[in-house]
MDTraj code that builds the backbone (N, CA, C; nanometers):
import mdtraj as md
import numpy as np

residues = "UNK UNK UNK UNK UNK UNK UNK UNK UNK UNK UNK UNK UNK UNK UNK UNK UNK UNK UNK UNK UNK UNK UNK UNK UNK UNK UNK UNK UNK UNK UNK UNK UNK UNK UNK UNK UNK UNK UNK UNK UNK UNK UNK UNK UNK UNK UNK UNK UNK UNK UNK UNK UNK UNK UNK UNK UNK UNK UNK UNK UNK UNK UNK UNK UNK UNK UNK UNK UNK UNK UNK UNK UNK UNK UNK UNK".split()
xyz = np.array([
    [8.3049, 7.2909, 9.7985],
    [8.3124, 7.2732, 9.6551],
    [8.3482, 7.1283, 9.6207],
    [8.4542, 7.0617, 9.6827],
    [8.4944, 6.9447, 9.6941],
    [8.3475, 6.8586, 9.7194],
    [8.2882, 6.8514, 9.8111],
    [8.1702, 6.7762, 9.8602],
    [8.1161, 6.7401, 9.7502],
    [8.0562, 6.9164, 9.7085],
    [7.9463, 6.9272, 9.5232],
    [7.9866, 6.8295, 9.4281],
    [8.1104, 6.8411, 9.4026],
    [8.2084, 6.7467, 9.2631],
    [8.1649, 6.6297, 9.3183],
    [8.1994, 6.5950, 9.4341],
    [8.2002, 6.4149, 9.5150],
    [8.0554, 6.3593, 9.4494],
    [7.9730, 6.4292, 9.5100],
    [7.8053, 6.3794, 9.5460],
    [7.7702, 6.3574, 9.3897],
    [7.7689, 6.5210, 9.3063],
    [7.7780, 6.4775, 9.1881],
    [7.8186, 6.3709, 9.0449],
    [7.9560, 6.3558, 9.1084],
    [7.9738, 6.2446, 9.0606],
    [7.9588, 6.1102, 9.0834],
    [7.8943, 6.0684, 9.2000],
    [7.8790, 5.9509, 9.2939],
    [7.6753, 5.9593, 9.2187],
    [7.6135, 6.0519, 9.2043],
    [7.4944, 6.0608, 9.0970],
    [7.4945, 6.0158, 8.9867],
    [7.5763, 6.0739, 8.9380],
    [7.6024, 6.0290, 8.7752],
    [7.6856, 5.8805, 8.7545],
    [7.7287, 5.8690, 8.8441],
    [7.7982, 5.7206, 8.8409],
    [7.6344, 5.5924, 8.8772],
    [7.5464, 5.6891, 8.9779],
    [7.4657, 5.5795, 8.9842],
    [7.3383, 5.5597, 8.8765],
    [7.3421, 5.6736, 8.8023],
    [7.2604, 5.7243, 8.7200],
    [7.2867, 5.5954, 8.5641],
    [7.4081, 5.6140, 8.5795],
    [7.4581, 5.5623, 8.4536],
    [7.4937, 5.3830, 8.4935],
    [7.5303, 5.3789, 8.5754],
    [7.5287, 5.2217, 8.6007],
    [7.3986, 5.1839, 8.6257],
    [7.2903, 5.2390, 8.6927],
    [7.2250, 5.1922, 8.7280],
    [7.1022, 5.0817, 8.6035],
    [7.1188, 5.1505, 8.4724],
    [7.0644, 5.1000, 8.3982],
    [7.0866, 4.9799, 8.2963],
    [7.2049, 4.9211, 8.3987],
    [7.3250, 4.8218, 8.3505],
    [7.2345, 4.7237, 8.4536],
    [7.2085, 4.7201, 8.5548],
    [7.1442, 4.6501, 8.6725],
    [7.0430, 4.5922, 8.6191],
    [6.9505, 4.5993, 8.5843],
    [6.8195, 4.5324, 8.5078],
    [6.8471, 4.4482, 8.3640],
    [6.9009, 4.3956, 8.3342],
    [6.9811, 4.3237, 8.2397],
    [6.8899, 4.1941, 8.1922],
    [6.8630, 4.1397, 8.0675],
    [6.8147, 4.0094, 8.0815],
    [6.9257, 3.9188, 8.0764],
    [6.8796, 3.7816, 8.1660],
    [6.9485, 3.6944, 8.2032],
    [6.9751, 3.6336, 8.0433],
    [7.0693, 3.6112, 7.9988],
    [7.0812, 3.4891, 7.9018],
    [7.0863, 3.3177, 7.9136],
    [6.9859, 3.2895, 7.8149],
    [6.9974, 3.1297, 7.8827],
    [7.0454, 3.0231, 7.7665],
    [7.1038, 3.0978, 7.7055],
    [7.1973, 3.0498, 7.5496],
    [7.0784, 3.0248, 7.4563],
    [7.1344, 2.9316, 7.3291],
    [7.0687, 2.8925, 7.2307],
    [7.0654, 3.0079, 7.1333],
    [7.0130, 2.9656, 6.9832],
    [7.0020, 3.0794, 6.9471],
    [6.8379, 3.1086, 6.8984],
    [6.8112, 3.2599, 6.8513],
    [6.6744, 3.2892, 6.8817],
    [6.6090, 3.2459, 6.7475],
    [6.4969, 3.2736, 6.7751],
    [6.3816, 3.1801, 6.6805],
    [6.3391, 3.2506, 6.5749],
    [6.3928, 3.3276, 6.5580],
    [6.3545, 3.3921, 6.4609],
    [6.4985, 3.3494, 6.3631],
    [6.5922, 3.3375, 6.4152],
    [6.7130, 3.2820, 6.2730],
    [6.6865, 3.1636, 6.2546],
    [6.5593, 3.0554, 6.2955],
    [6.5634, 2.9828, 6.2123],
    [6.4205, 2.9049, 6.1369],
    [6.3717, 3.0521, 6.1568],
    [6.2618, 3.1292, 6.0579],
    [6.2608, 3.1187, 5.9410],
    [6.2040, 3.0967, 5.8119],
    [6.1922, 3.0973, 5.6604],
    [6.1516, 3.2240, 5.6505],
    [6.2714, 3.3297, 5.6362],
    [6.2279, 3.4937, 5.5886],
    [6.2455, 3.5165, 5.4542],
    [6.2387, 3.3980, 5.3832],
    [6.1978, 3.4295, 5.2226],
    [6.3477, 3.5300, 5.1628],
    [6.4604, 3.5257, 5.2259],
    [6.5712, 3.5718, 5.1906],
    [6.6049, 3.5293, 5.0777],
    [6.5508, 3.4365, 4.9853],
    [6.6261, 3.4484, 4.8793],
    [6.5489, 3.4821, 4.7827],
    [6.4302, 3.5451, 4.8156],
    [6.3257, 3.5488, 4.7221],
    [6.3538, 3.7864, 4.6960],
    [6.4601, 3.7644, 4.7756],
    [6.5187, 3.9288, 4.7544],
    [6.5399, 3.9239, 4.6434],
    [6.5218, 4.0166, 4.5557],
    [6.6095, 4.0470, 4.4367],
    [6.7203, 4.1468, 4.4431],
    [6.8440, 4.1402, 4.4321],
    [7.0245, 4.1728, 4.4047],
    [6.9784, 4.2395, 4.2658],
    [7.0084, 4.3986, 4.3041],
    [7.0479, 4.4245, 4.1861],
    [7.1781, 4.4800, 4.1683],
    [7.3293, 4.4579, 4.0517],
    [7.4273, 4.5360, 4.0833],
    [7.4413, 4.6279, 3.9658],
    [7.4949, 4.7546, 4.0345],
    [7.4859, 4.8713, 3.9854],
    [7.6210, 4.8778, 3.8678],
    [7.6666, 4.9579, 3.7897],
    [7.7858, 4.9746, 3.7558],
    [7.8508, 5.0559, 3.8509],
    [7.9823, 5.0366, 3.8374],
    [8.0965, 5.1638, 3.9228],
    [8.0989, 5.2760, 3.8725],
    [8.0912, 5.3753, 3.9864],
    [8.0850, 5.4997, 3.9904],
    [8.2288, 5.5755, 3.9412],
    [8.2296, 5.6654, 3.7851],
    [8.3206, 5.7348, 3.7764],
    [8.3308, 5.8756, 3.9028],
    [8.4563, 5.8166, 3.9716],
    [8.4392, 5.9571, 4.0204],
    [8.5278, 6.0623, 4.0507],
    [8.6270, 6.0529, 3.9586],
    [8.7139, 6.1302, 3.8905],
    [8.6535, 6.2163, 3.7784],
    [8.5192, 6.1827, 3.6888],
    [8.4540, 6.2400, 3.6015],
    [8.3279, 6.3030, 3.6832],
    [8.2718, 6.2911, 3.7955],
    [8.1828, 6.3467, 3.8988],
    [8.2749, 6.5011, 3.9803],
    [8.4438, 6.4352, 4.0180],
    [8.4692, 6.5728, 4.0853],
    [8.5066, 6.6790, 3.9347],
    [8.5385, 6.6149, 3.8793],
    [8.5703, 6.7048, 3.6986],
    [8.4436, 6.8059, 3.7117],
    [8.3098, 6.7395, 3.7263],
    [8.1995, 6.8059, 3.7024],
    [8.1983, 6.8802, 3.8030],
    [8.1589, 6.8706, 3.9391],
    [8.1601, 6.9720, 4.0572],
    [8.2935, 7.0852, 4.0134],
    [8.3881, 7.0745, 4.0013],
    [8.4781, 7.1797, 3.9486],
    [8.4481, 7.2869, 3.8762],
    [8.3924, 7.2243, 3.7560],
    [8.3501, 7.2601, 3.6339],
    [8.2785, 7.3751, 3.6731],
    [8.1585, 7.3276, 3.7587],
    [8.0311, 7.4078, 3.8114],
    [8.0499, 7.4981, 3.9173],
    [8.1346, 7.4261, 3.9484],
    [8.1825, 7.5833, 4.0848],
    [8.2807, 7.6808, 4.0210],
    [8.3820, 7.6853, 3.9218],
    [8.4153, 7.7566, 3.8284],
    [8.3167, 7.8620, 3.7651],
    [8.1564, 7.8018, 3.6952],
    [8.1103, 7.8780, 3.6607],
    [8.0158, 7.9335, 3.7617],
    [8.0368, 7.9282, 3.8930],
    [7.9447, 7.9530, 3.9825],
    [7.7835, 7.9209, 4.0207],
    [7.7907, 7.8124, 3.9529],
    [7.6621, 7.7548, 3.9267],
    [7.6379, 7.6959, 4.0980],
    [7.5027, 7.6407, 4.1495],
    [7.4417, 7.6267, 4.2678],
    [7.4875, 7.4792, 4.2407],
    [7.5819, 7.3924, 4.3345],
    [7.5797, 7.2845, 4.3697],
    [7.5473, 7.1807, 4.4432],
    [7.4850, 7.0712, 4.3912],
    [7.3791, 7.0207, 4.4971],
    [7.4630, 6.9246, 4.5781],
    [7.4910, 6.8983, 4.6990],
    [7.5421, 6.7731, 4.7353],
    [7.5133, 6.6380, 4.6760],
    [7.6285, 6.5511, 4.6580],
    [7.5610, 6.4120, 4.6220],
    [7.5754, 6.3319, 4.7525],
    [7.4917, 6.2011, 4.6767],
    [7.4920, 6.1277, 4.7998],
    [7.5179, 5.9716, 4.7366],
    [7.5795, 5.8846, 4.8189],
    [7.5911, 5.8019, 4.7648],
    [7.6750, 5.7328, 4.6513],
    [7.7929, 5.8388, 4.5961],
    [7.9385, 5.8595, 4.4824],
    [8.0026, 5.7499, 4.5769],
])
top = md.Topology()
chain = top.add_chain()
for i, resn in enumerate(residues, 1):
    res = top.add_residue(resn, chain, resSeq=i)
    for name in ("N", "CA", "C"):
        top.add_atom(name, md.element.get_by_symbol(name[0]), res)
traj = md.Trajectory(xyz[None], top)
């Protein structure tokens, strides 16, 4: 039983390191693409207002009180 555990784990140890072994070499600098023109400022920012959400759990309350079907939110 002892042996099984050994071998097994001496597998999984090579299993899992082993894909650490093939690694690319780094040869510094930085890559070419950060100093690329990706039109980053041509994004448009939009900002949202702040989320009441003391008046959002008011409402979920409200609705589970009257047993109504509540939808998850996403994003509060």
């Amino acid at each position: 039983m002892k042996k099984r555990v050994l071998i097994l784990n001496l597998i999984g140890i090579l299993c899992f390191t082993g894909k650490y072994t093939f690694a690319q070499i780094s040869e510094g600098g930085t890559p070419i693409s950060f100093s690329l023109d990706t039109g980053r400022e041509k994004i448009p920012v939009v900002a949202t207002p702040p989320v009441d959400a003391r008046a959002l759990i008011e409402e979920d309350e409200r609705k589970r009180a009257e047993d109504a079907l509540i939808h998850f939110r996403f994003g509060c």
